[in-house]
LONU-303595 format. One record per atom (N, C-alpha, C): x, y, z; atom name; residue in one letter. Coordinates in steps of 0.05 Angstrom, whole numbers. Example, Ala and Ser with C-alpha at 12.3 -4.5 7.8 and 13.67 -1.06 7.14 Angstrom:
! residues 2
264; -114; 156; N; A
246; -90; 156; CA; A
264; -66; 156; C; A
257; -45; 142; N; S
273; -21; 143; CA; S
258; 1; 157; C; S
//
This chain:
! residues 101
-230; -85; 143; N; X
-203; -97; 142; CA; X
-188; -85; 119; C; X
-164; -79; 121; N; X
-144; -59; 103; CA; X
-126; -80; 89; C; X
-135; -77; 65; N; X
-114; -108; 48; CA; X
-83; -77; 30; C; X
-92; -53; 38; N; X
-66; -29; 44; CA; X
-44; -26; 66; C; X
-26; -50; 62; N; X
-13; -51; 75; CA; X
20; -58; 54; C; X
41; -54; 68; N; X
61; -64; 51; CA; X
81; -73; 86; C; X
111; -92; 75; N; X
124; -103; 92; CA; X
149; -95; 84; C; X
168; -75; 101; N; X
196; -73; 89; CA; X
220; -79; 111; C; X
239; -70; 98; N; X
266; -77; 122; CA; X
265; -66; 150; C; X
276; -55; 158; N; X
280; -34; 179; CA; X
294; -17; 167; C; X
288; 5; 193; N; X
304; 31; 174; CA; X
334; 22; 183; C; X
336; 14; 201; N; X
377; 6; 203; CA; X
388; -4; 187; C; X
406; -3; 176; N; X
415; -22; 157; CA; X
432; -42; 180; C; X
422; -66; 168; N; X
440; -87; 189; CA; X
419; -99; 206; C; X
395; -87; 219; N; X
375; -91; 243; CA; X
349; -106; 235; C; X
352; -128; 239; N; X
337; -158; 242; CA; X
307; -156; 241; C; X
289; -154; 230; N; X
261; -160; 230; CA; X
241; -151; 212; C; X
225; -127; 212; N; X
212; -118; 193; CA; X
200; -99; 210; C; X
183; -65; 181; N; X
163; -58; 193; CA; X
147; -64; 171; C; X
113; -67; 190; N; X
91; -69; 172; CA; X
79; -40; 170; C; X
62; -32; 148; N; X
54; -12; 143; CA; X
28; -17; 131; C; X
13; 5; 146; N; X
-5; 17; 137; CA; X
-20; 27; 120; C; X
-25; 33; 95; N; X
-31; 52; 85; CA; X
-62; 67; 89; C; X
-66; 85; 94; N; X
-88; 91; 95; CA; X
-98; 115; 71; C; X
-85; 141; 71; N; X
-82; 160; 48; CA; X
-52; 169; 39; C; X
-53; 182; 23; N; X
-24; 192; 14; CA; X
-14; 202; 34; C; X
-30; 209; 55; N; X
-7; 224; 66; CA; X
-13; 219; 108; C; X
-21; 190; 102; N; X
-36; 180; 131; CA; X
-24; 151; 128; C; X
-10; 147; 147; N; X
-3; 110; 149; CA; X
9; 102; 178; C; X
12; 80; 185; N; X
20; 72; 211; CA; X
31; 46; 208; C; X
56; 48; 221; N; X
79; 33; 211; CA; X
75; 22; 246; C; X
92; -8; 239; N; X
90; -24; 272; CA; X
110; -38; 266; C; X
138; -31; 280; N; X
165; -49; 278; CA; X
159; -86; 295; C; X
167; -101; 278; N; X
166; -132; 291; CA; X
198; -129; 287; C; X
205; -138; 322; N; X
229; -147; 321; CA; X
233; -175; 312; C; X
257; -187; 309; N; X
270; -209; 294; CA; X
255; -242; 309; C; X
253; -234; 335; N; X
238; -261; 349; CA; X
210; -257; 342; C; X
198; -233; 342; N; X
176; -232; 336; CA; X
156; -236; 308; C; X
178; -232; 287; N; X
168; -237; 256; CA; X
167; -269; 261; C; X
192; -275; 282; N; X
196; -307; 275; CA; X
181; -327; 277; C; X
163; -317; 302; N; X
146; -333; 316; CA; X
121; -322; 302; C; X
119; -298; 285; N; X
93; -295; 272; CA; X
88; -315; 245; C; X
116; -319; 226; N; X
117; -335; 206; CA; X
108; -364; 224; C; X
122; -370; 239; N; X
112; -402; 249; CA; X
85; -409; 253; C; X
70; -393; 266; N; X
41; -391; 271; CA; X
25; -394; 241; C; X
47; -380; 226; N; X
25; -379; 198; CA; X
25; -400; 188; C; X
54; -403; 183; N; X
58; -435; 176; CA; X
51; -465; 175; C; X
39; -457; 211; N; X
18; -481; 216; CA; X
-5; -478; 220; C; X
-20; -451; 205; N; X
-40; -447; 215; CA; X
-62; -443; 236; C; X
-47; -440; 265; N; X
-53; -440; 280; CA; X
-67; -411; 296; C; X
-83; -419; 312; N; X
-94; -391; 330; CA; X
-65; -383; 355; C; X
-62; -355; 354; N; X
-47; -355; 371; CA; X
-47; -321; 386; C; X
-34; -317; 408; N; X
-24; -289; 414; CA; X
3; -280; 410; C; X
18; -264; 408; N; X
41; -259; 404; CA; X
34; -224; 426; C; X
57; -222; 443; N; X
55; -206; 469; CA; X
82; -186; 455; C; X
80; -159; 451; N; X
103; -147; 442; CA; X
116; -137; 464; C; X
142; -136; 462; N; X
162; -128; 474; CA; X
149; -102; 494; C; X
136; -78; 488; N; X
135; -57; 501; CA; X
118; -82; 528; C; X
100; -100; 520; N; X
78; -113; 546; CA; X
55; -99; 543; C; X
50; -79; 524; N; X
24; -68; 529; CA; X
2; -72; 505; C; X
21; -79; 481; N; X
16; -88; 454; CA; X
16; -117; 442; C; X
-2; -125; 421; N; X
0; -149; 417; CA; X
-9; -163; 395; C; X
-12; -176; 384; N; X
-24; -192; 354; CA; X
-35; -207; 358; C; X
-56; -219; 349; N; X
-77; -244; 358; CA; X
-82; -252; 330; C; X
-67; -277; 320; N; X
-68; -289; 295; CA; X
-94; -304; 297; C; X
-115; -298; 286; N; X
-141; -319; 274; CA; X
-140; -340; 240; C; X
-153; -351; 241; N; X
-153; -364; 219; CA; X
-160; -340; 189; C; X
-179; -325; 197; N; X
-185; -307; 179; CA; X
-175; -277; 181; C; X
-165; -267; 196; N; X
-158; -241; 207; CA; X
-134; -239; 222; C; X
-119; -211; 227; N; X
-93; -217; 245; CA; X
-104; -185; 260; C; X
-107; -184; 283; N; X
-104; -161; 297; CA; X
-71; -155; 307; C; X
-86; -125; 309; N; X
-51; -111; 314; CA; X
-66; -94; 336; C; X
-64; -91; 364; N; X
-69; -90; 390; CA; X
-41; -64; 397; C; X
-37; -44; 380; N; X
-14; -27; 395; CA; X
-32; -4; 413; C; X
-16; -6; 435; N; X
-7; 15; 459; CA; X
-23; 36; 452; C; X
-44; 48; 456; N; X
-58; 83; 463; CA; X
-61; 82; 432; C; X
-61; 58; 421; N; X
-80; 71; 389; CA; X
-99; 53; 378; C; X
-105; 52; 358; N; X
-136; 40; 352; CA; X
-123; 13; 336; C; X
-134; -11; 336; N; X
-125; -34; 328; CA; X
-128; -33; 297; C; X
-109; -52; 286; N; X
-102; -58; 257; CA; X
-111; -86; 247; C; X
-114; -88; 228; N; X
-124; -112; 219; CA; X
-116; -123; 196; C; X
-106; -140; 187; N; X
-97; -152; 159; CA; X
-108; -176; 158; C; X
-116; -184; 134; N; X
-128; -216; 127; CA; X
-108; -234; 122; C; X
-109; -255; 142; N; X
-92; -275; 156; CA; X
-68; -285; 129; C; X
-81; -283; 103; N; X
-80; -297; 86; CA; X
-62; -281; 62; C; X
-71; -259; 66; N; X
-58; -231; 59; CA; X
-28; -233; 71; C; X
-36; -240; 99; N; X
-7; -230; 109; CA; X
18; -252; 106; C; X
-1; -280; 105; N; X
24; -303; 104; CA; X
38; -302; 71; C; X
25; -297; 51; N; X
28; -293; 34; CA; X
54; -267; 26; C; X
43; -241; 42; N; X
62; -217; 45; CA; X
92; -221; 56; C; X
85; -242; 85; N; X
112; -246; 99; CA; X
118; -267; 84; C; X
114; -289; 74; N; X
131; -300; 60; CA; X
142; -299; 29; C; X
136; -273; 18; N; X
156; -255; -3; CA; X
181; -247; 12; C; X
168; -229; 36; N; X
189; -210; 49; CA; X
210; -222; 59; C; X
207; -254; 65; N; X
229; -277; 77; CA; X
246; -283; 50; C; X
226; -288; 30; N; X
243; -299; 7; CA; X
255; -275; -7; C; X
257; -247; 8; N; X
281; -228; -7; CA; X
288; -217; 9; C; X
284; -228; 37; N; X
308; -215; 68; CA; X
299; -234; 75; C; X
326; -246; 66; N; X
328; -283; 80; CA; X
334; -278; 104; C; X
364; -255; 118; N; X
368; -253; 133; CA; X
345; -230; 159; C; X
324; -227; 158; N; X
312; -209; 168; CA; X
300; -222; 196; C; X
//
């Protein structure tokens, strides 16, 4: 499980949601855009602690929130993983300094 991750704006200026990032080496990382319904409904889940799926936009990708772990299920590549606890903690900095995101 990779606690090398960071959460930033989008590259648009103006465009609603977040990407999460990867880090793996200096010069190796994998970024996964959450659109604006999708961060939304990921903060809620965290919020209440709940088990859940979240189905991304492309339909082929997806997140499966656990109590201890968050999989990241993208399209033709190998799944991601952040600690549940890690991440509620991460997304709720990134809310409290892109209120509007």
């Amino acid at each position: 499980m990779t606690e090398d991750f960071k959460i930033e704006t989008p590259y648009l200026p103006g465009e609603k949601g977040c990407r999460i990032t990867w880090l793996f080496t200096d010069d190796e990382e994998k970024t996964l855009y959450l659109r604006h319904e999708d961060l939304m409904e990921m903060i809620e889940i965290l919020e209440h602690g709940t088990t859940a799926k979240i189905e991304m936009e492309d339909g082929a990708s997806s997140i499966l929130v656990n109590s201890d772990s968050t999989d990241f299920f993208l399209a033709g590549q190998k799944s991601q993983k952040i600690e549940t606890l890690a991440l509620k903690i991460a997304l709720k900095e990134f809310i409290k300094n892109n209120p509007n995101a």
